[in-house]
ZALO-772079 format. One record per residue: residue in three letters; x, y, z of N, C-alpha, C in turn. Coordinates in steps of 0.2 Angstrom, whole numbers, plus 5000, padded with zeros to 4 digits. Example, Ala and Ser with C-alpha at 12.3 -4.5 7.8 and 13.67 -1.06 7.14 Angstrom:
BEGIN
ALA506649725039506249785039506649845039
SER506449895035506849955036506450005039
This chain:
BEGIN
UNK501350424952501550354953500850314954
UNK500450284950499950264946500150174946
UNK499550144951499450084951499450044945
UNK499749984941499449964935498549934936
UNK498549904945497749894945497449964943
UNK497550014944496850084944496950104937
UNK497350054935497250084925496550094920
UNK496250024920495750014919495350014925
UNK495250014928494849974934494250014934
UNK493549974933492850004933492750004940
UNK492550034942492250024950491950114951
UNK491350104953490850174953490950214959
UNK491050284958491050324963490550304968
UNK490450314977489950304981489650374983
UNK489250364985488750404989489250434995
UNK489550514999489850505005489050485010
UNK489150495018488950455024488250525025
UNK487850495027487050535028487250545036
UNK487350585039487250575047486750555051
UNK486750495055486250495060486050415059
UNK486450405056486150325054486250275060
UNK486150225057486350185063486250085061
UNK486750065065486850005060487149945066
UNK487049885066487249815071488049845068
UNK488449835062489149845061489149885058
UNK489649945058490049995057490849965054
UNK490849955047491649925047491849985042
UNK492650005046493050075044493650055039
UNK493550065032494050025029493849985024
UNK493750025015493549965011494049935007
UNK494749905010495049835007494949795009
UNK495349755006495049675008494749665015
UNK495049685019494949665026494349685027
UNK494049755025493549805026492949755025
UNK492849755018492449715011492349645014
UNK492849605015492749525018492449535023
UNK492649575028492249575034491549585032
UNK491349635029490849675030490249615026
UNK490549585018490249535016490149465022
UNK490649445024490449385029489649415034
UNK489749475037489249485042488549505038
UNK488649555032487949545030487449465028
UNK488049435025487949375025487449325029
UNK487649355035487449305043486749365044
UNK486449415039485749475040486049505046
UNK486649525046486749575051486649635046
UNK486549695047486549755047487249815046
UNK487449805040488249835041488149895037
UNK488649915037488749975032489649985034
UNK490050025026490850025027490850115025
UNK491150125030491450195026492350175025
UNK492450215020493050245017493050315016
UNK493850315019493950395019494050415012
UNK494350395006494450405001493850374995
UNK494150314989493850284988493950174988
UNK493750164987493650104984494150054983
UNK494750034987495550014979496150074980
UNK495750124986496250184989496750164992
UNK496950114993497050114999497850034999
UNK498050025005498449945001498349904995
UNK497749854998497349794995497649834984
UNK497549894984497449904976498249914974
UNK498749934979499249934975499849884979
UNK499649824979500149754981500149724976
UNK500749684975500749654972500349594971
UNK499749574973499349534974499449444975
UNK499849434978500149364980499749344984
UNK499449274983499149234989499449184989
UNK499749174995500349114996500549115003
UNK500449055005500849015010501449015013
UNK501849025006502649045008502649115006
UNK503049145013502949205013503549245015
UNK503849225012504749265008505049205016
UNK505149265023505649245027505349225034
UNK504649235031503949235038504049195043
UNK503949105040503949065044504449055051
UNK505149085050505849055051505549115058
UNK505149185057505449225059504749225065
UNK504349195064503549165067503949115073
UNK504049075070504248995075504749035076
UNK505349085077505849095082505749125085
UNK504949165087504849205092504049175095
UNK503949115091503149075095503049025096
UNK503749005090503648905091503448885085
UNK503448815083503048805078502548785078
UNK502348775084501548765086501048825083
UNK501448875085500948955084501048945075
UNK501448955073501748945066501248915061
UNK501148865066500448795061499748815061
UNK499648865067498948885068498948955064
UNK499348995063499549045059499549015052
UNK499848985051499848935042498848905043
UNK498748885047497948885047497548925044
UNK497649005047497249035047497249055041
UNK497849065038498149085030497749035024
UNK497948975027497548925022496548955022
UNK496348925028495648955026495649025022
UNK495949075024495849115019496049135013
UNK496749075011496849075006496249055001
UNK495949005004495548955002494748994999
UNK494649025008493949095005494149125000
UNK494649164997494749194993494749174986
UNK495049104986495149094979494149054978
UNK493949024981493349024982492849084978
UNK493049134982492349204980492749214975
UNK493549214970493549224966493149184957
UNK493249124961493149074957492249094956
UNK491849104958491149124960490949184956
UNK491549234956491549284953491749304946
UNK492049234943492349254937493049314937
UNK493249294943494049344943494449284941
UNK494649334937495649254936496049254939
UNK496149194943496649174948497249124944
UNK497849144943498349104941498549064947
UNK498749004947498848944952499548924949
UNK500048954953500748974951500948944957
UNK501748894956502248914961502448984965
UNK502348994970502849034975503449004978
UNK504049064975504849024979505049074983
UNK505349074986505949124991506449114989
UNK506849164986507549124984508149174987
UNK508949134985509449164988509449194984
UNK509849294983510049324979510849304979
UNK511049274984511949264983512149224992
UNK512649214990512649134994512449155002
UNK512649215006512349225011511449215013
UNK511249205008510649215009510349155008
UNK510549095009510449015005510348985014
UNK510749015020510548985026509749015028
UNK509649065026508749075027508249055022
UNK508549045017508248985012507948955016
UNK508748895018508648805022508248835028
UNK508348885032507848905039507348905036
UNK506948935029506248935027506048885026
UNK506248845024506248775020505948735027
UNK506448735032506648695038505848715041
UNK505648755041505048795045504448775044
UNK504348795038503748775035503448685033
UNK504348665034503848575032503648565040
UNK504048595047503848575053503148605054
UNK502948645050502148655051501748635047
UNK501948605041501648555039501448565031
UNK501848615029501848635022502448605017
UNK501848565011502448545006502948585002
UNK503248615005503548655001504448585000
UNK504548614996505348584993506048644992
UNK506648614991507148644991507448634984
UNK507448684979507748684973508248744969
UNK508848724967509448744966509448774958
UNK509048734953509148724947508348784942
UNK508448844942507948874942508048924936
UNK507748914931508148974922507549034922
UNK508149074926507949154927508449194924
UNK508349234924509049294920509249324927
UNK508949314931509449354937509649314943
UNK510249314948510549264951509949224956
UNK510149174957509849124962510049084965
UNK510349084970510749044970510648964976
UNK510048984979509548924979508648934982
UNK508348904983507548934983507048874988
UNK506648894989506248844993505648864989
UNK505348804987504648824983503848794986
UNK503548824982502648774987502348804981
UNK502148744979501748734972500948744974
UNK500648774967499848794968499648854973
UNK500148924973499948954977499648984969
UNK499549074972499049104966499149174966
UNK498849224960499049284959498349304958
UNK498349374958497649384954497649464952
UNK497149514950497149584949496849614955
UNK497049634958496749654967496249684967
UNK496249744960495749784960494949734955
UNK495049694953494449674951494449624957
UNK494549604962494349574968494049634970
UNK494349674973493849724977493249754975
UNK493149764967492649804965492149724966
UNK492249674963491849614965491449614972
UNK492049614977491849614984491449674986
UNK491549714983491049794984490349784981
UNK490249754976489749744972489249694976
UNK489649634981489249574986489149614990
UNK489449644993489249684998488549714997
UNK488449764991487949804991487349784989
UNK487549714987487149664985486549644991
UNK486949634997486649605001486249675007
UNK486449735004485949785007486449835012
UNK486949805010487349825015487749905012
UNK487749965013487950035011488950065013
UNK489050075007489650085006489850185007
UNK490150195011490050275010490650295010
UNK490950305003491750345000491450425005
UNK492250435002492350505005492050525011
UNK492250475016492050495025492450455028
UNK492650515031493650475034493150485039
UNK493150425046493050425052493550465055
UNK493450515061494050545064493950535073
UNK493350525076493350495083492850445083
UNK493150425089492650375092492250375099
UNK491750355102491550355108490950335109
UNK490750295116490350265118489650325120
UNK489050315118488350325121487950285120
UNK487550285126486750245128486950165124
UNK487650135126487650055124487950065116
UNK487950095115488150115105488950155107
UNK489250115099489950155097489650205094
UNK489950255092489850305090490450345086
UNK490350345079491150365075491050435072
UNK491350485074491350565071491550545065
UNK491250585061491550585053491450655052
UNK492050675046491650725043491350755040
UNK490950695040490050725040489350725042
UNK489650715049489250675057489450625057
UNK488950625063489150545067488750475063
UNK489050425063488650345066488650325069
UNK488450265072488250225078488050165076
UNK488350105082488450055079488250015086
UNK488049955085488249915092489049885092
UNK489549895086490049865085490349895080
UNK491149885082491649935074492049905073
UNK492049885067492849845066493249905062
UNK493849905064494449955059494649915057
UNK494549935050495149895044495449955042
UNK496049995044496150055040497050025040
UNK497349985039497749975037498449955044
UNK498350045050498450035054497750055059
UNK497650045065497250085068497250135070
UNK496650195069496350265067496550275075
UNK496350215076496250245085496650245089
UNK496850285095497450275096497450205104
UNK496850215104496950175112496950115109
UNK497150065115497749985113498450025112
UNK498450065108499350095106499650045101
UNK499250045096499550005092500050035086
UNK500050105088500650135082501050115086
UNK501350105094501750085095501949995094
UNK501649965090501749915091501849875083
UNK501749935079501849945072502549985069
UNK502749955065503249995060503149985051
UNK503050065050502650085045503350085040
UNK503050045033503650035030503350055021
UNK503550095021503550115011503850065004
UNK503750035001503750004996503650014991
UNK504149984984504050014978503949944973
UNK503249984966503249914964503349944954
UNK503349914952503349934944503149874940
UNK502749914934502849854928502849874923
UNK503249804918503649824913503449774907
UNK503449784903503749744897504249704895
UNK504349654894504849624893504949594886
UNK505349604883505549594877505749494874
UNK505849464880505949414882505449384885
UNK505649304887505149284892505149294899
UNK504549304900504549324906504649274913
UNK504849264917504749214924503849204924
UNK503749144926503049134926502849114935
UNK503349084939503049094943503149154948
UNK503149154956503349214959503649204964
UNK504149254966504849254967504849324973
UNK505149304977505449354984506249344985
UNK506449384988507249384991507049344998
UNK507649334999507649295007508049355009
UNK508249425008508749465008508749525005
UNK508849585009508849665007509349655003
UNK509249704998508649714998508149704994
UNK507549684997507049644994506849664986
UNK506849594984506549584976506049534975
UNK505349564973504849514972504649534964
UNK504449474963504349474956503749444955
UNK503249444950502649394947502449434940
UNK502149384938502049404931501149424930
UNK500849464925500249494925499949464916
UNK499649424917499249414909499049464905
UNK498949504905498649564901498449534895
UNK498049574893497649544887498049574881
UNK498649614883498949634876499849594878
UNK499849534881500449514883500649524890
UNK501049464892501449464899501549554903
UNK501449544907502049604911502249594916
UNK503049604916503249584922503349644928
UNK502849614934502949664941503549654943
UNK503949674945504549694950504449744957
UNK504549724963504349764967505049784974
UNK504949794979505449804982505549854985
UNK506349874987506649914992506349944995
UNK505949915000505649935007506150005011
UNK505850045016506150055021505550115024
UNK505850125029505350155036505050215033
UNK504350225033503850285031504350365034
UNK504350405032504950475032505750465034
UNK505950405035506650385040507050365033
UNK507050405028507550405022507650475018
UNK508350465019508550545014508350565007
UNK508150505003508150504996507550434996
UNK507250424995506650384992506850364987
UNK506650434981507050424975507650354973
UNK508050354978508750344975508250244979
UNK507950254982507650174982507250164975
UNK506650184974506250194966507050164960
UNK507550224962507950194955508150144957
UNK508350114961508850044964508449974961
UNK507849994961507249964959507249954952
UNK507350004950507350004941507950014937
UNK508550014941509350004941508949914941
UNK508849884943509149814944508449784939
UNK507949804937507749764932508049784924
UNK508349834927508649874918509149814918
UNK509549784925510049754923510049674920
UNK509549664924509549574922509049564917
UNK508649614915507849624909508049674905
UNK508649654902508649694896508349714890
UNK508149804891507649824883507049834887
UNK506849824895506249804896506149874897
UNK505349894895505149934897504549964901
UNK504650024905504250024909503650064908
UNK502950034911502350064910502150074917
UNK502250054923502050104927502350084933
UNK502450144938502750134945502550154951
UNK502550134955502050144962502150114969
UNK501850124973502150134979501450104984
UNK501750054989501150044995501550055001
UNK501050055005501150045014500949995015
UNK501449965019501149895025501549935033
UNK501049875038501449885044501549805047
UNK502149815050502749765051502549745059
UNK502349695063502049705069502749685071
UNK502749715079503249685081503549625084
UNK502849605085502849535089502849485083
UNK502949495074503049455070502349425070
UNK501749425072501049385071500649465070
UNK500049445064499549515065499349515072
UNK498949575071498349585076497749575073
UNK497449525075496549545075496149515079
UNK495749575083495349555089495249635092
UNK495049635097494749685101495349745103
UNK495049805102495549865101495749875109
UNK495449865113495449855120495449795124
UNK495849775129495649705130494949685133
UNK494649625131494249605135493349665132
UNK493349705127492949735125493149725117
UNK492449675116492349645109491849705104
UNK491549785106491349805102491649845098
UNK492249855100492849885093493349845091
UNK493249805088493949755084494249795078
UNK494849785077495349805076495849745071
UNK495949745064496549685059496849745057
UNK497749715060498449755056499049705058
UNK499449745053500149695056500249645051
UNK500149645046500249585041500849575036
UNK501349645038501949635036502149605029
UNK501449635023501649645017501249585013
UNK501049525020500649495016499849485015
UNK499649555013498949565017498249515012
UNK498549495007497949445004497749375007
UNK498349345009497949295016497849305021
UNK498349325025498149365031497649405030
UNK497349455025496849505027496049455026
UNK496149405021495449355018495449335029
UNK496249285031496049285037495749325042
UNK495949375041495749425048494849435046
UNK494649425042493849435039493549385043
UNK493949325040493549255044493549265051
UNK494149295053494249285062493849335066
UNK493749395062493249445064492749425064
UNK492449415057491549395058491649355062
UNK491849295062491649245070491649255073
UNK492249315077491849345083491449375084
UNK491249415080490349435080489849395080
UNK489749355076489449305075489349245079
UNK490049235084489949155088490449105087
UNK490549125079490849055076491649075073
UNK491949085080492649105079493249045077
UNK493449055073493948995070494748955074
UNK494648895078495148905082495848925079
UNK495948935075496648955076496649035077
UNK496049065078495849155078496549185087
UNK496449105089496649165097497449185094
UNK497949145088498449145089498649225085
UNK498149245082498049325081497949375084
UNK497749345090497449385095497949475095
UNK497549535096497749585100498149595107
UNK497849555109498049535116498149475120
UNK498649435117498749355118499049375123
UNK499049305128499749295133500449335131
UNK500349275125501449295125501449365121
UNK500949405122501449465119501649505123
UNK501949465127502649505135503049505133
UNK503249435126503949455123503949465116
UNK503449535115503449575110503749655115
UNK503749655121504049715124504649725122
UNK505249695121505849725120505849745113
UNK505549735108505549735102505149795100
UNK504649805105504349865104504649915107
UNK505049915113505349955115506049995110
UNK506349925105506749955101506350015095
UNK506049975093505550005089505550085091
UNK505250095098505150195100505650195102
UNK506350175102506850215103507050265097
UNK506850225091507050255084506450315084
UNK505850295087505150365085505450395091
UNK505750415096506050455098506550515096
UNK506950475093507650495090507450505082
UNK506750505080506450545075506250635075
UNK505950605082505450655087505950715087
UNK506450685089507050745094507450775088
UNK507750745084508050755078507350785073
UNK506950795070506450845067506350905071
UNK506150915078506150965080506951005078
UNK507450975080508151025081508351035075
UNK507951005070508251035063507951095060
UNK507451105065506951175062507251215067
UNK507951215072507951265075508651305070
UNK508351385070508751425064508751395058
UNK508051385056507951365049507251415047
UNK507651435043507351525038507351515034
UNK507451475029507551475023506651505019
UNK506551565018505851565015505951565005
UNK506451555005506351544996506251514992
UNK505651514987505351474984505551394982
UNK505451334985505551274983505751254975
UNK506151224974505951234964505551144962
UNK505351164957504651104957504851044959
UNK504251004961504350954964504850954972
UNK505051004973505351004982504851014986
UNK505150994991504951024999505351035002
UNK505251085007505751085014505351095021
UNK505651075026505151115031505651165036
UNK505351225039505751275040505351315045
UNK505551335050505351385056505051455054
UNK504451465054504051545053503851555060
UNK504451625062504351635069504451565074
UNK503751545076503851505081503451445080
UNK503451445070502851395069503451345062
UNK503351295068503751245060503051225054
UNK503451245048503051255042503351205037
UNK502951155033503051125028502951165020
UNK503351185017503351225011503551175005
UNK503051184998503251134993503051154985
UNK503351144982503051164976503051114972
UNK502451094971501951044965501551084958
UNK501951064953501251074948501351154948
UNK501851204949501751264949501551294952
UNK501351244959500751284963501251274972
UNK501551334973501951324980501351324987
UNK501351274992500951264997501351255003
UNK501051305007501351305016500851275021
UNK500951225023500751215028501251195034
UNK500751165039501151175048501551095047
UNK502151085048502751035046502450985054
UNK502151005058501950955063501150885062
UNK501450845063500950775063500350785065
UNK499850815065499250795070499250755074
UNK499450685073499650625077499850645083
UNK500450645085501050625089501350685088
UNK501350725083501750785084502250795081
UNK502350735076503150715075503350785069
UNK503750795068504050855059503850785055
UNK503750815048503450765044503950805038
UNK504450735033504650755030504750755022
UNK504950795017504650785011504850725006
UNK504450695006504650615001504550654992
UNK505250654990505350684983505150634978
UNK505050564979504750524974504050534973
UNK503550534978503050544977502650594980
UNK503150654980502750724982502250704987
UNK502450704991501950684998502450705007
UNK502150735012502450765018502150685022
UNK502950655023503050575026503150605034
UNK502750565039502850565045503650515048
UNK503950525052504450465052504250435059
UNK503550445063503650415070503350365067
UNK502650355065502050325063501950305058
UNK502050355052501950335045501250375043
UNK501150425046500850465042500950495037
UNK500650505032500650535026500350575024
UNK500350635019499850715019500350725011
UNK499650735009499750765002499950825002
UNK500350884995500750944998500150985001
UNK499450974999499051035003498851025012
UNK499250955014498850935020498350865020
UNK498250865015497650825015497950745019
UNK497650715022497950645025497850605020
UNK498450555018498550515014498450435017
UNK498850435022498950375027498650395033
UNK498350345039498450345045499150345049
UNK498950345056498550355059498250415060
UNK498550455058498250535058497650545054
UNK497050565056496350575053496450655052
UNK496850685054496850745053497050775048
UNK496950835042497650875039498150895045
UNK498450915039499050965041498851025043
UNK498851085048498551135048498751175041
UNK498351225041498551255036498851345038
């Protein structure tokens, strides 16, 4: 399952991390949020440097469908009914500026930015009263958007809210661009150095890696979730898996871009290719390990464009992670309260192209002095996130009843018989729960428990990968950590 960005995508291996270094910023994480941040502060001559645990585009930023827009499927409706429209307007703020940054540094960089309508639309008449609440939301915060019925798609719609001049673009030539400014300004990029601790000496952060340590006066985590566990933001997160594909169409393709108001989710936009249109199709979300069949969402996916884009055919299909906060606003600000030298951006619930350009802008400013007023309505630790407690308490009833139900399924589970290609299972050796699988002809045992939290980690048959269901951690079949929050493998 192969990005259509990482097809062609030039961007050069890095150097991994020299230990002993030492630098004014430390930023953990090169997507956008990593790279923006890291770009803003060298900018201002600070001192930065980014490690990545993997490479370059590894990561969300490369495999989204790269939307930058205002309207944001069912956001607003769901923003103003747990903050008000006041909070709503400063949140549509901070998305502007960064919309803005971004199309900006692309436009500077010779990246193609299409400036396309974004609609939300009904798939079938239930779905037409979160339309008019999307609609009803965003003009009270002060976006032009409009209500339109009359709309020539091949698939139903049964009405839509639109906002004109949002934009697309190729996520992975932004990032290699913004890698490129980055290095530009002196500032060092170190692939292959996954951070695994952290801790304070003599005034300095200090990040274990494994390849030594660095040291920082400051750290910002951009790792999609945070690495670290204090704040307890995996409690405050719900890790959700997504599928995206693109195809060929034999016909015309829809030119602008297109979300459901309604599960199960369908996003659409279009891809200029230099050899003709392709149209992305993306969708059927659900929670990272907490599905019996993966598989059967991927087809549901590819069931429903075979149906309404007939003859079309497919050239690639792939999968990202977002995490869904539960107070419905990101987080970005300080990992801890009241202690500004580990800041921490997550939570942007799939729309991470404005929201992450934002969280760049909200972060350097805090570094820097020059924090953007609408940054506090981000914040990590606002006032009103007292009425995020019952939501988050829903949230770890389910990672309980993950926790409880993983363990009791490896109770009398013996099965030691070779897996046939492409399975897993996970299964009790003596007194040691094991994950077994067989990829590519090659069967791998390792320990079926999370390093994280502990949770049984279960086998996602779409993409041959051992899925956590508290968190969302992710391990390739040999162990290797694919997703956060676990910095750790799988034992072996």
């Amino acid at each position: 399952m192969t990005s259509l960005w990482l097809n062609n995508a030039e961007v050069p291996a890095r150097l991994r991390l020299t230990a002993g270094s030492r630098f004014d910023t430390v930023v953990i994480g090169a997507g956008l949020v990593g790279l923006a941040t890291a770009l803003l502060l060298a900018e201002q001559g600070r001192e930065v440097a980014v490690l990545e645990a993997r490479r370059v585009g590894a990561g969300t930023t490369a495999a989204s469908t790269a939307k930058i827009s205002l309207l944001q499927g069912t956001r607003a409706q769901a923003i103003a009914g747990r903050h008000g429209i006041a909070s709503l307007s400063r949140y549509i703020a901070g998305n502007v500026e960064g919309l803005d940054w971004l199309l900006n540094f692309c436009a500077g960089h010779d990246i193609d930015a299409q400036r396309v309508p974004a609609l939300t639309y009904a798939q079938n008449q239930s779905e037409t009263a979160a339309v008019r609440a999307e609609f009803e939301a965003t003009r009270a915060a002060g976006l032009p958007t409009e209500l339109v019925d009359d709309i020539d798609v091949p698939f139903p719609i049964h009405s839509a809210v639109r906002l004109r001049e949002q934009a697309q673009i190729d996520p992975m030539a932004m990032l290699a661009a913004l890698a490129a400014d980055v290095e530009s300004h002196g500032a060092p990029i170190f692939e292959s150095t996954r951070a695994q601790s952290l801790h304070h000496r003599d005034g300095e952060v200090v990040i274990g890696t494994e390849h030594g340590e660095v040291s920082a006066a400051n750290v910002v985590v951009a790792t999609g979730t945070p690495i670290f566990d204090r704040g307890g933001f995996f409690a405050r997160l719900t890790a959700q898996r997504s599928y995206l594909s693109a195809w060929r169409v034999p016909g015309p393709v829809p030119q602008e871009m297109y979300i459901s108001a309604g599960r199960p989710i369908r996003s659409l936009r279009v891809f200029p290719a230099e050899d003709g249109d392709v149209l992305l199709v993306g969708g059927s979300g659900h929670g990272v390990g907490r599905e019996g069949s993966a598989t059967a969402h991927v087809q549901q996916l590819l069931d429903w464009t075979g149906r309404w884009f007939p003859g079309a055919e497919l050239l690639n299909r792939w999968s990202a992670q977002d995490y869904h906060p539960v107070g419905e606003l990101p987080y970005v600000g300080p990992l801890l309260p009241g202690r500004d030298n580990v800041l921490v951006a997550t939570g942007f619930a799939k729309w991470g192209l404005t929201n992450g350009a934002a969280a760049a802008l909200a972060l350097a400013g805090r570094l820097t002095g020059k924090r953007p007023p609408w940054a506090g309505t981000l914040s990590t630790w606002r006032l009103n996130e007292v009425t995020s407690v019952l939501a988050g308490a829903k949230s770890n009833v389910a990672v309980a009843r993950y926790m409880s139900t993983g363990w009791l399924r490896l109770v009398g589970a013996g099965d030691h018989t070779v897996p046939p290609e492409g399975c897993g299972r996970t299964e009790r050796h003596g007194l040691r729960p094991t994950a077994v699988s067989t990829v590519d002809g090659v069967t791998t045992e390792v320990s079926a428990v999370c390093p994280h939290l502990h949770g049984i980690v279960q086998w996602n048959e779409a993409e041959r990968t051992w899925d956590c269901p508290l968190h969302g951690s992710r391990f390739a079949p040999d162990g290797t950590v694919l997703e956060g929050p676990a910095t750790e493998p799988l034992s072996r």
